[in-house]
matplotlib code that plots the C-alpha trace (Angstrom):
import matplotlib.pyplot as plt

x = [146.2, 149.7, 151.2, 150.6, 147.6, 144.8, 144.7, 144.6, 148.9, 149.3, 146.9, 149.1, 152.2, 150.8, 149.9, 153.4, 154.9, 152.7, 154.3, 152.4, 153.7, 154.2, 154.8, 157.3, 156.5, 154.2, 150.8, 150.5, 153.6, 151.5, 148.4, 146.5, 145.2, 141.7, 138.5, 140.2, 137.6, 138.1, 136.0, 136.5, 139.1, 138.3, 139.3, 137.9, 140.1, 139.4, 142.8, 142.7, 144.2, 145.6, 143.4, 139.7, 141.2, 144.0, 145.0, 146.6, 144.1, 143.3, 147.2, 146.9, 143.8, 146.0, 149.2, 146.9, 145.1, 148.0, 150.2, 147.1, 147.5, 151.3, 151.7, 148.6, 147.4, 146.2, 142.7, 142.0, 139.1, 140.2, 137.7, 138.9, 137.7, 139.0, 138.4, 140.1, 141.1, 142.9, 146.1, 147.2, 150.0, 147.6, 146.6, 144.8, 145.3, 143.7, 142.4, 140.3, 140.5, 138.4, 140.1, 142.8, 145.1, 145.2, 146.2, 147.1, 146.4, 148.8, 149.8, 152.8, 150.5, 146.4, 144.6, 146.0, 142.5, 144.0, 139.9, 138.8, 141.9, 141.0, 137.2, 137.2, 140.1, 137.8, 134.8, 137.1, 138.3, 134.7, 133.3, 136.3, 134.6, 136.8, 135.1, 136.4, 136.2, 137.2, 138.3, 138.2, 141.1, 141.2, 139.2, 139.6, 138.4, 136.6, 135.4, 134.3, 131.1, 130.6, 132.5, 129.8, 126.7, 126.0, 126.8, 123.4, 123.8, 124.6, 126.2, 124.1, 125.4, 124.6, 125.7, 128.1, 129.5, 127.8, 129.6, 128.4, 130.3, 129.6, 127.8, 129.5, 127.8, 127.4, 127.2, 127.8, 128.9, 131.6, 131.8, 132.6, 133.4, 134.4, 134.2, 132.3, 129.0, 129.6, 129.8, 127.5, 129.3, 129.0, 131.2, 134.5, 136.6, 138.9, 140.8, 144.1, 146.0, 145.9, 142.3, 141.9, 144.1, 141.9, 139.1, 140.5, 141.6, 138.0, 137.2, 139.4, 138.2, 134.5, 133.8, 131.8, 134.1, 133.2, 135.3, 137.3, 139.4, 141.4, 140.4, 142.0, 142.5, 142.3, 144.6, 144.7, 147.6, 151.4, 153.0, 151.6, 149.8, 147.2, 150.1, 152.1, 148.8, 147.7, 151.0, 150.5, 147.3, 147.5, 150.0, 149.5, 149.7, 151.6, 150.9, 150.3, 151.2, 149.1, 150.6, 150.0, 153.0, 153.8, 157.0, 155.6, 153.7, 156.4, 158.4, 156.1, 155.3, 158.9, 158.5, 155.2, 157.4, 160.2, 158.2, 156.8, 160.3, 161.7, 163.3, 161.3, 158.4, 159.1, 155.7, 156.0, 155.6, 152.9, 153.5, 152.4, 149.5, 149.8, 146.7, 145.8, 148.2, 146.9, 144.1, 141.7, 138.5, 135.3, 135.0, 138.7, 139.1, 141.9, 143.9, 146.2, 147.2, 149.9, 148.9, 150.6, 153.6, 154.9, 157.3, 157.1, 155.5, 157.5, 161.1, 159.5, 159.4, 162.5, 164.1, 163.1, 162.2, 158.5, 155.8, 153.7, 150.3, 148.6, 148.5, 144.3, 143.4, 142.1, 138.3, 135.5, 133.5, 135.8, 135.3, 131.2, 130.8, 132.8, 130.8, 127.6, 128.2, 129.0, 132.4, 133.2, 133.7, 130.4, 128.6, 131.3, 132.5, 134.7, 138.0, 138.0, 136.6, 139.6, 142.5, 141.1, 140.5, 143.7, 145.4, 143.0, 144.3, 148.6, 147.5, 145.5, 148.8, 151.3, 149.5, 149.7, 153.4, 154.0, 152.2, 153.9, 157.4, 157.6, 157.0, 153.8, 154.1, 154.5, 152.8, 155.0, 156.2, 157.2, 159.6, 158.7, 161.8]
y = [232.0, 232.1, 234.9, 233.1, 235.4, 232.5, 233.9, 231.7, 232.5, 231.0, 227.7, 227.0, 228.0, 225.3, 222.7, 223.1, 220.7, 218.0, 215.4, 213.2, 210.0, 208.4, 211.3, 212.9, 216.3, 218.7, 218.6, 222.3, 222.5, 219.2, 221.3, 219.2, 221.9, 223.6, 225.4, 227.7, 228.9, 230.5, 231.7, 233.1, 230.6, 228.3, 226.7, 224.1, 223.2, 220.4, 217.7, 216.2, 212.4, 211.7, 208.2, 207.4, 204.1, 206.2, 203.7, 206.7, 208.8, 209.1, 209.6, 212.8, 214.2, 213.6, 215.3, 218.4, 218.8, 218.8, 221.1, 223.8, 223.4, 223.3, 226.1, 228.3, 227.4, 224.4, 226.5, 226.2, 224.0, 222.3, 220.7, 218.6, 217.9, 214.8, 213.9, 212.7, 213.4, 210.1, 211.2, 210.4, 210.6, 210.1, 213.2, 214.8, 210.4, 210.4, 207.1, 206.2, 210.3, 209.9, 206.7, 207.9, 204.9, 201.8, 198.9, 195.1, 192.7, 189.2, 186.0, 183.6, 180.7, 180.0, 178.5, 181.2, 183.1, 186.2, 187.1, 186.5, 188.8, 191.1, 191.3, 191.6, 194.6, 196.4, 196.4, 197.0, 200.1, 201.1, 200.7, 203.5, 205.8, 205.7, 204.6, 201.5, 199.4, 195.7, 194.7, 190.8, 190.4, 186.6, 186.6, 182.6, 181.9, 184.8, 184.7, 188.2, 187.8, 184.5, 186.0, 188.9, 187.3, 188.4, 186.0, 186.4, 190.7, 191.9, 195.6, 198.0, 200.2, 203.8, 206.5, 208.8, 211.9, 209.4, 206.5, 203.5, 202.6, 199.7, 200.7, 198.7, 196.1, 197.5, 195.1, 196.0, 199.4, 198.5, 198.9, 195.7, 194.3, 190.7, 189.1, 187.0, 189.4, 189.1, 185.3, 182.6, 180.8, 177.5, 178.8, 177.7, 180.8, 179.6, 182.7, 183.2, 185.8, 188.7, 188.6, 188.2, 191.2, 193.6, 192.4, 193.9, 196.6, 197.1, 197.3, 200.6, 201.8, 201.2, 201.4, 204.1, 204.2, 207.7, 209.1, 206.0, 206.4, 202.9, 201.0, 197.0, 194.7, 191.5, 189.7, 185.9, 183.7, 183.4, 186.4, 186.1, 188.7, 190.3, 191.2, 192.8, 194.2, 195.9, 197.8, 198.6, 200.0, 202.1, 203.4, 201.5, 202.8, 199.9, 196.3, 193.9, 190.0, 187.4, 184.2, 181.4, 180.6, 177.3, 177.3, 176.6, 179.5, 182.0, 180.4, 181.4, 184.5, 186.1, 185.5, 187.7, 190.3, 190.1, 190.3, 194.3, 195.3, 194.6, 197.7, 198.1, 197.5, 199.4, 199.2, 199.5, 196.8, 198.3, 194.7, 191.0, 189.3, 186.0, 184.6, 181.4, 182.1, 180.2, 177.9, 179.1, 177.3, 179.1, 177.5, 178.4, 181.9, 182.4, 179.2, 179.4, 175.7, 176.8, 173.7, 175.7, 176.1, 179.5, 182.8, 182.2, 186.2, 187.8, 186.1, 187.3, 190.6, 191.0, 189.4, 192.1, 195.1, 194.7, 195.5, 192.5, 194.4, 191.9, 188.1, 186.8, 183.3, 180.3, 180.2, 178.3, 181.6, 183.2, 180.5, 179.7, 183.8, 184.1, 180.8, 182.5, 185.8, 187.8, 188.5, 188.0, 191.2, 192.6, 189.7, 191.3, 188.2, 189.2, 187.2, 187.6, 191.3, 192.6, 191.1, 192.2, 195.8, 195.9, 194.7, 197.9, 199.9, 198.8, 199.3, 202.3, 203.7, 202.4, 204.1, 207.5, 207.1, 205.7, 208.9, 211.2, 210.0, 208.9, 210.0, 208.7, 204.9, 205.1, 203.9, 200.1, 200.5, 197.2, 197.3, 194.0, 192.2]
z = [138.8, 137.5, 135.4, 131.9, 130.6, 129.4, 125.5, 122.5, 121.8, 125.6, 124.7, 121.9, 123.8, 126.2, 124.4, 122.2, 125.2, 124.2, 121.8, 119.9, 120.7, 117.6, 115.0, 117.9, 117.1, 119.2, 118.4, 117.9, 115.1, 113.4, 113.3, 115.5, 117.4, 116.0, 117.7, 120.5, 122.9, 125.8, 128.7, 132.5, 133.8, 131.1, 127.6, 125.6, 122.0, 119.6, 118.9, 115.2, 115.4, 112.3, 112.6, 114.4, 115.4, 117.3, 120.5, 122.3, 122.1, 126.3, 126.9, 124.6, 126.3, 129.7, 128.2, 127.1, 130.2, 132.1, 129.6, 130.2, 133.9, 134.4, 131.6, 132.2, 135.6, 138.1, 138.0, 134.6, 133.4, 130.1, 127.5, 125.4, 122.3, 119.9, 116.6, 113.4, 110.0, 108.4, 106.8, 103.2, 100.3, 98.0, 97.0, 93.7, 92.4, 89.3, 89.9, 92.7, 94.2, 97.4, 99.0, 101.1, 101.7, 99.8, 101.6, 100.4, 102.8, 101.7, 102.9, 101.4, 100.8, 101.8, 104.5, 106.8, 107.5, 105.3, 104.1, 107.7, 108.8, 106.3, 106.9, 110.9, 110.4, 108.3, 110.1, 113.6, 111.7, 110.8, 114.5, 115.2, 113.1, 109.6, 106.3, 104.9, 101.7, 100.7, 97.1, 97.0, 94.7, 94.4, 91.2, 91.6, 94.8, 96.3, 100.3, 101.1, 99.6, 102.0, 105.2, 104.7, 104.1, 100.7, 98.1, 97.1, 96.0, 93.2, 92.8, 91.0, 87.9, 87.8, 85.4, 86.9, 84.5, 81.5, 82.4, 83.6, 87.3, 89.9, 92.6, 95.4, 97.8, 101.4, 104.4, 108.3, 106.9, 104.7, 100.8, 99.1, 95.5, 94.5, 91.4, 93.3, 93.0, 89.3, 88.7, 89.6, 92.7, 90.9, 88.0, 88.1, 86.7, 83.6, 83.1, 81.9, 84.4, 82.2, 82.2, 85.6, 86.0, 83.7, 86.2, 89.3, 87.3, 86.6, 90.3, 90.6, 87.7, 87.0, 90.4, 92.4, 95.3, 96.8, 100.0, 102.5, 104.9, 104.0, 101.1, 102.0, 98.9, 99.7, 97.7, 96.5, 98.1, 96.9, 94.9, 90.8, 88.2, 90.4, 93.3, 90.1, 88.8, 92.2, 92.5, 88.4, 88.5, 92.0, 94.2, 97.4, 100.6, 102.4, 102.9, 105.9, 105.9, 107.1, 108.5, 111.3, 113.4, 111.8, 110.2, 106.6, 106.6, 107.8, 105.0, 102.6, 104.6, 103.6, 100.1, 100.4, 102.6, 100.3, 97.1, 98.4, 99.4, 96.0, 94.3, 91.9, 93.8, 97.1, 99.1, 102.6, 104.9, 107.6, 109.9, 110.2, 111.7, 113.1, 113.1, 114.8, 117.3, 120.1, 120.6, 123.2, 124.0, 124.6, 128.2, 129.5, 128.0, 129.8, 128.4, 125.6, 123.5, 120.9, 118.8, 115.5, 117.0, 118.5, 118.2, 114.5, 113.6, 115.8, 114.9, 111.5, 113.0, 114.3, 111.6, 108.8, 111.7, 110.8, 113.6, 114.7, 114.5, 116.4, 117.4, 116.4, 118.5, 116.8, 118.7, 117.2, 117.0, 114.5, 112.3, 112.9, 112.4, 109.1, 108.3, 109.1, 107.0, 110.1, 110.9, 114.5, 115.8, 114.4, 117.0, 119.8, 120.8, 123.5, 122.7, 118.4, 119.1, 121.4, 119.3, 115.9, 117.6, 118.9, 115.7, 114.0, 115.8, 115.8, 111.4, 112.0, 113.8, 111.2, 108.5, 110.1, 111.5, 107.1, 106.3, 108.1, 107.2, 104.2, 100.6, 98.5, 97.3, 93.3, 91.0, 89.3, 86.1, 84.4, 81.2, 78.9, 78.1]

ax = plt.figure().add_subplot(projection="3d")
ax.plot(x, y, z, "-o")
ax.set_aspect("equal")
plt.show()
């Protein structure tokens, strides 16, 4: 054995080599580091990830292994433990207390598959082990409760503290509420957009929420009163664009971008999806037709230093699961099911790197003129 005595001060003198990759700090000075126990020749030590949905989290059970044996000794057996604890800014919010990190999910104009984007990224972070919710903030056309089979529910009202709250729908583990569990899906809704703001206000509000990990809001096309609303009513964590690669929709994509990165606005950009990035056929898998075009997200990306979370094929399942009310990844369609995991995770990561450097989103105060 080596001259390193195997006590809990030499563990953490160990393990103070290993950097987390994305935060680059040592895990040990970011208090990732719980449960020491040791035994003859042995130690076994649980690593907090700062997200479930953490892609990197094999390389930082490597790094730790071999800190213990390069630091401690080659003899040592090392056990380790991983779990999470999803980071936020948001803390003691007076309004919606248990979610940890809000996030806006937008697109410039529609028809780019933002709901199915939206819906397939939620459940992906859910099947990491996080608790997720969906707000369906286009009061005018709502999709979730379609995409999720369950345009027939309605959300239950309990009293909570003696007031009356939404319970809301849950479907493949997610929490969900659309204005679409409210309304008839044959009424058209003839709403001026201050009303249709107070609605989604009502959803933070009135709305029995309890403890997520990332609550998305899925928000209607274009940039108009329920965008201004959201960042009104809730300090949001960051947002994530939605586009295709077509050259019309990145146009309308930077006016989405550019809208959060306004002054007076100032919510972080987390990244883009491109979705419909290539078409892929069910019996070629391994063929890609760029029959939208291509480059478009990431020119986007390095045009305003945004990460390109992930790049989502156009495949028939996609669009015959969100049809059916079962998002594709829940089926584990092998093509749709890697890309939206991956994307999960490239947002999963972004929220924890946000998080970790840079101060809480505040809330957007408008002055009439």
């Amino acid at each position: 054995m080596s001259s390193y005595k195997l006590t809990e001060q030499t563990v953490l003198a160990a393990l103070g080599h290993v950097e987390e990759p994305d935060l680059k700090r040592d895990i040990v000075s970011l208090g990732m580091v719980t449960n020491i126990t040791l035994g003859v020749d042995s130690v076994r030590f649980t690593v907090v990830l700062t997200t479930p949905a953490c892609p990197l989290k094999e390389l930082i059970r490597q790094r730790c292994e071999v800190a213990i044996h390069e630091h401690i000794g080659p003899e040592v057996a090392v056990q380790v433990d991983m779990t999470a604890n999803v980071t936020s800014t948001r803390n003691n919010a007076p309004l919606l207390p248990g979610v940890k990190n809000i996030i806006a999910v937008a697109s410039g104009k529609g028809g780019v598959g933002k709901s199915t984007v939206t819906a397939n990224l939620a459940i992906a972070l859910h099947k990491s082990g996080a608790k997720v919710g969906i707000i369906d903030a286009d009061i005018y056309g709502p999709s979730i409760p379609v995409m999720f089979g369950a345009e027939d529910m309605q959300p239950q009202i309990t009293q909570v503290d003696g007031q009356n709250r939404l319970q809301p729908i849950q479907q493949f583990g997610i929490k969900l509420m659309s204005i679409g569990f409210l309304v008839p899906p044959d009424q058209a809704m003839l709403w001026r957009g201050p009303v249709a703001s107070r609605a989604l206000q009502q959803f933070f509000s009135d709305t029995e929420w309890g403890e997520l990990d990332y609550l998305l809001i899925d928000l209607p096309p274009g940039t108009g009163d329920i965008h201004l609303s959201l960042v009104q009513t809730v300090p949001v964590t960051g947002a994530i664009i939605v586009t295709t690669p077509q050259k019309v929709a990145i146009a309308d994509a930077i006016k989405g971008l550019a809208m959060f990165r306004q002054p007076q606005i100032n919510v972080p950009v987390l990244g883009i999806v491109e979705n419909m990035a290539y078409f892929t056929p069910a019996e070629l898998p391994d063929h890609q037709y760029f029959i939208f075009g291509s480059g478009g997200a990431q020119q986007l990306s390095e045009r305003f230093d945004v990460p390109l979370l992930g790049q989502i094929p156009l495949v028939q399942s996609i669009r015959e699961a969100g049809d059916e009310g079962k998002p594709a990844i829940v089926s584990g369609e092998p093509i749709a099911s890697e890309a939206f995991r991956g994307a999960a995770e490239s947002l999963a990561r972004r929220v924890a790197i946000r998080n970790a450097t840079q101060d809480q989103t505040k809330r957007v105060e408008f002055t009439r003129t």
